[in-house]
C-alpha positions in Angstrom: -90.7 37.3 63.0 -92.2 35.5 60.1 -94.6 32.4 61.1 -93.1 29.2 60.2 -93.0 25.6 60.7 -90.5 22.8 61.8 -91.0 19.1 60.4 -88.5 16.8 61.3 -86.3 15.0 58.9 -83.9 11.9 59.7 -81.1 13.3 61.5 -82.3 16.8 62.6 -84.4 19.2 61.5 -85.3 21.0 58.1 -87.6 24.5 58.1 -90.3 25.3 55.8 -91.5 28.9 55.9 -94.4 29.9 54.7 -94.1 33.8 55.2 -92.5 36.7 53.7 -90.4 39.2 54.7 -87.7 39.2 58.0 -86.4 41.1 61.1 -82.8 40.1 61.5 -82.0 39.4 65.2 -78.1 37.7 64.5 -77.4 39.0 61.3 -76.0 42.6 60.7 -75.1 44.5 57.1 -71.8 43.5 56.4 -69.1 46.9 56.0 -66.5 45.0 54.3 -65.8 42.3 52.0 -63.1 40.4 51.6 -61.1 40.3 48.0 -60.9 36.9 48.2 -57.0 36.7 46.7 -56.5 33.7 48.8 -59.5 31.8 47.0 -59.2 33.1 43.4 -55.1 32.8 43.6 -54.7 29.8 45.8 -52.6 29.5 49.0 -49.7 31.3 47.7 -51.7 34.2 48.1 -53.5 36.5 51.0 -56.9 38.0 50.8 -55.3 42.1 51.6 -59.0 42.9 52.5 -60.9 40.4 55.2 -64.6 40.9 56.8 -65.0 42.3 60.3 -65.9 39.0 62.6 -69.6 38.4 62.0 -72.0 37.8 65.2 -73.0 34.5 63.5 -69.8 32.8 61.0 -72.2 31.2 58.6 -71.0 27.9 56.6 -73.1 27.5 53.8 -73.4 25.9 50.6 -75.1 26.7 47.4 -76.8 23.9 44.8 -79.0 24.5 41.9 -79.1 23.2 38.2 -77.8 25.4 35.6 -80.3 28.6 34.9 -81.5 28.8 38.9 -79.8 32.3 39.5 -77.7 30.5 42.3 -74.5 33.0 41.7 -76.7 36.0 42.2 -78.2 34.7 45.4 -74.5 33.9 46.6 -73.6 37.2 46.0 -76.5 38.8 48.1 -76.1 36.1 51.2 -72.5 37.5 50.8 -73.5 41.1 51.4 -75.7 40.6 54.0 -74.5 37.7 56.4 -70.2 38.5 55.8 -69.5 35.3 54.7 -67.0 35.2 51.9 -68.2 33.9 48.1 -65.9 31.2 47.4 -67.1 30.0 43.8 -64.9 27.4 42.0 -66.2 28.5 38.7 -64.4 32.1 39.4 -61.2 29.9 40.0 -61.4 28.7 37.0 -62.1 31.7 35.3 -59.4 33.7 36.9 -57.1 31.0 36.1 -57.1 31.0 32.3 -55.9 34.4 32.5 -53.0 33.8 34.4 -49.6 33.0 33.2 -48.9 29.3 33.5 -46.0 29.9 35.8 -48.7 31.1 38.9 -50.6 27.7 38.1 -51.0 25.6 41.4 -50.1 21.9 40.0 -54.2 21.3 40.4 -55.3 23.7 38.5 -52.8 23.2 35.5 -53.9 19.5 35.7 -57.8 21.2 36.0 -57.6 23.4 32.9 -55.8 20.7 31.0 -59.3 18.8 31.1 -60.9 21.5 30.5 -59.4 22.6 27.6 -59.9 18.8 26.2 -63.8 19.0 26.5 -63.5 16.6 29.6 -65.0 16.4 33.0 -62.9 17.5 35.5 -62.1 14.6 38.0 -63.1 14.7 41.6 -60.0 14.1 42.9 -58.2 17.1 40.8 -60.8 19.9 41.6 -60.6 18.1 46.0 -57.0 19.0 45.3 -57.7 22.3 44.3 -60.1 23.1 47.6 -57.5 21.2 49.9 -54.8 24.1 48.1 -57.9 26.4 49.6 -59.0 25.2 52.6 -57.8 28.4 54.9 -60.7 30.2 53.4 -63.2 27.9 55.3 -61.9 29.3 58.6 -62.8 33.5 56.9 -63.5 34.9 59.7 -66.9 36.4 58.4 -68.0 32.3 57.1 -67.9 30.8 54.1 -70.6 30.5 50.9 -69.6 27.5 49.0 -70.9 27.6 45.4 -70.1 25.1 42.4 -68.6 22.9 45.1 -69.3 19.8 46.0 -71.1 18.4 42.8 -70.7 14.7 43.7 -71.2 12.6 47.0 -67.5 11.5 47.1 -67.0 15.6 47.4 -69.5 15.7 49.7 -68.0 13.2 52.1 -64.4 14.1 51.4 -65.3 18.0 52.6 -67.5 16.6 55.5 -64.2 14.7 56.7 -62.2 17.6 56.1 -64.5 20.0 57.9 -64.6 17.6 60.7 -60.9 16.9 61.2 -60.4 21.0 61.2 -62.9 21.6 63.8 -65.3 23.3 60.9 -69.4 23.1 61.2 -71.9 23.5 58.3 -74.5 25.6 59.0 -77.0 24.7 55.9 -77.0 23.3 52.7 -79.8 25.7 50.3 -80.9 23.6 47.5 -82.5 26.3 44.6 -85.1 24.4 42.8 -86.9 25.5 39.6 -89.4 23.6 37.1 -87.2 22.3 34.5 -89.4 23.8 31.8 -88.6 27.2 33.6 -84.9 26.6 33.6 -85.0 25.8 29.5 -86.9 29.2 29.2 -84.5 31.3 31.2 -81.1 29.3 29.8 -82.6 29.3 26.0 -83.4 32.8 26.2 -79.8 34.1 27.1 -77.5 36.1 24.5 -74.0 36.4 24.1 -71.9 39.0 22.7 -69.5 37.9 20.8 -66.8 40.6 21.3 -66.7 41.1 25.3 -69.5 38.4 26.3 -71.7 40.6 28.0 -75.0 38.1 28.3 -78.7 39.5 27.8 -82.1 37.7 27.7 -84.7 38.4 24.7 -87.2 38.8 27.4 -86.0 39.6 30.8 -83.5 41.5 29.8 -83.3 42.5 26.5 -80.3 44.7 24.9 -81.1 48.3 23.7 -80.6 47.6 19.8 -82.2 44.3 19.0 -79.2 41.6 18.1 -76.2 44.4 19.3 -74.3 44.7 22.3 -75.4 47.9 24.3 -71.6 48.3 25.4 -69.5 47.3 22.2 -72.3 46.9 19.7 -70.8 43.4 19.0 -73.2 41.2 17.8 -75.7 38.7 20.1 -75.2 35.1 19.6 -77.2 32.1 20.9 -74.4 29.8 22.7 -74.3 26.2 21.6 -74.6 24.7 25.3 -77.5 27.1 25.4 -79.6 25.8 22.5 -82.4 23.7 24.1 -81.0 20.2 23.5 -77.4 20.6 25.3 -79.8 22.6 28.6 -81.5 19.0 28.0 -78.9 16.5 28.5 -77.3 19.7 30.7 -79.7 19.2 33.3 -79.9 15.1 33.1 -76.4 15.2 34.3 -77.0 17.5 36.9 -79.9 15.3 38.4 -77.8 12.1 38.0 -75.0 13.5 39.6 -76.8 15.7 42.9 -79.7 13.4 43.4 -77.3 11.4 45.4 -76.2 14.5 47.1 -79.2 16.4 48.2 -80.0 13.4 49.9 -76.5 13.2 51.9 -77.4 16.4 53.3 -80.9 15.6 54.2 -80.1 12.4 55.7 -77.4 15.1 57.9 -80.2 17.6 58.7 -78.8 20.4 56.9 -81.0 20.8 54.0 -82.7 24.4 53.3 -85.0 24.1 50.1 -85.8 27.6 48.3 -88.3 27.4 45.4 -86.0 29.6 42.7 -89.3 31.9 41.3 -89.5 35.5 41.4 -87.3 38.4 41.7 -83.7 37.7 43.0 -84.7 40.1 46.0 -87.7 37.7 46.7 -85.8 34.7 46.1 -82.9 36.0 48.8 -85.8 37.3 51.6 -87.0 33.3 51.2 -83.0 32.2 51.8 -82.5 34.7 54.3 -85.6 34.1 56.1 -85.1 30.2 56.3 -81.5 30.6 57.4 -82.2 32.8 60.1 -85.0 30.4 61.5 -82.9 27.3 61.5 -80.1 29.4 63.6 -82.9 31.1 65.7 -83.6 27.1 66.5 -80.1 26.2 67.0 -79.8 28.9 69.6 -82.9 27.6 71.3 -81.8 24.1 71.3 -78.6 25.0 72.6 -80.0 26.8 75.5 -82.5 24.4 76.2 -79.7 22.2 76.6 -77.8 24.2 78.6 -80.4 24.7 81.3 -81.0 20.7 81.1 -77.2 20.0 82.0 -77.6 22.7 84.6 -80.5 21.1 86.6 
């Protein structure tokens, strides 16, 4: 088991591991996935495929600034601990491409914003979850990515959560130098026919400026050019600095430092996340042999 350390934090407790690599003791390889039709479709819909019950339902969610690699590391927590993916920005994705007829009202009244340039408001995208909120009770957990992005989310899930008998596990917070995340975001490529994206250095396409599936050609997108990452990221702090804190304050913060390989990145996540349960467990039998005596 790696060596780590515990420093306490306002309400609770918040793990800082120091060591690599991990030897799972709750968490098993997950067989099946679910197809998460209930999420991406709304509650009209029923996920055909569900998880196997995990040992341990996980209830986690996912923050990170723009360019932090946050949706690959929610798809490898999802591989390995069961818990579903539930991403609002593949709602959103999977919604433009639906007739407007299978449109929930919330997420007509969500692309409508969208498609004007504007913010969508906290409480349209809260209606949109509350359409969802079955999926919190998956029977293999629960990753929560792109969601919630303000403190008024944070508090109207935490109230939801509450009144539905729900716990969070952990909240990871993926942090990266700012400078880093301008590199990474100012060095990504679009193709213009099936937008396929690359990276002139990390991963570059076969034929300099050409698509290696379509040959369409590379584009630098204009939210990708270093002044809109700029004011990008500004929002993002203004907007999750208040946030990060509410789950501090609750003892459910889980920092990860966002550098190295994605496998790297996800044995630092994994290892954290299995500590703080490994403590949980402990705490809970302490007390159990307290109230026995």
């Amino acid at each position: 088991m790696p060596c780590g350390r515990l420093c306490s934090e306002a309400l609770g407790l918040v793990i800082q591991v120091t060591a690599h690599g991990w030897g799972p003791t709750y968490i098993q390889p997950m067989s099946t996935t679910s197809d998460r039709a209930a999420w991406i479709q709304g509650n009209s819909a029923r996920c055909e495929v569900t998880p196997e019950g995990a040992l341990v339902q996980w209830g986690l969610i996912l923050l990170g600034a723009p360019g932090v690699g946050k949706g690959t590391q929610a798809e490898l927590l999802n591989r390995r601990l069961r818990a579903c993916h539930l991403s609002t920005g593949d709602v959103f994705r999977a919604a433009g491409s639906r007739p407007d007829c299978e449109q929930s009202p919330a997420i007509k009244e969500a692309l409508a914003y969208m498609r004007r340039g504007e913010l969508v408001p906290d409480s349209t995208v809260w209606k949109m979850i509350r359409e969802r909120s079955g999926c919190l009770h998956c029977r293999g957990g629960f990753i929560l990515d792109g969601f919630p992005r303000t403190l008024g989310q944070a508090e109207s899930l935490k109230e939801l959560m509450e009144s539905e008998g729900l716990k969070l596990t952990a909240v990871v917070n993926y942090t990266l130098p700012f400078n880093e995340i301008v590199a990474r975001l100012a060095g990504r490529r679009t193709c213009e026919k099936c937008k396929s994206v690359y990276h002139v250095t990390e991963r570059p396409s076969k034929i300099g400026g050409k698509c290696d599936h379509c040959e369409g050609k590379l584009f630098l997108r204009e939210d990708d050019r270093p002044e809109s990452i700029t004011v990008r990221l500004e929002a993002y702090e203004r907007s999750t600095a208040p946030l990060i804190e509410f789950y501090k304050k609750l003892g459910l913060l889980v920092e990860v430092a966002a550098q190295g390989s994605p496998d790297e990145i996800f044995e630092s996540t994994f290892t954290q996340l299995e500590s703080r349960r490994v403590r949980e467990v402990a705490h809970k039998a302490l007390v159990a042999q307290e109230d026995r005596q």
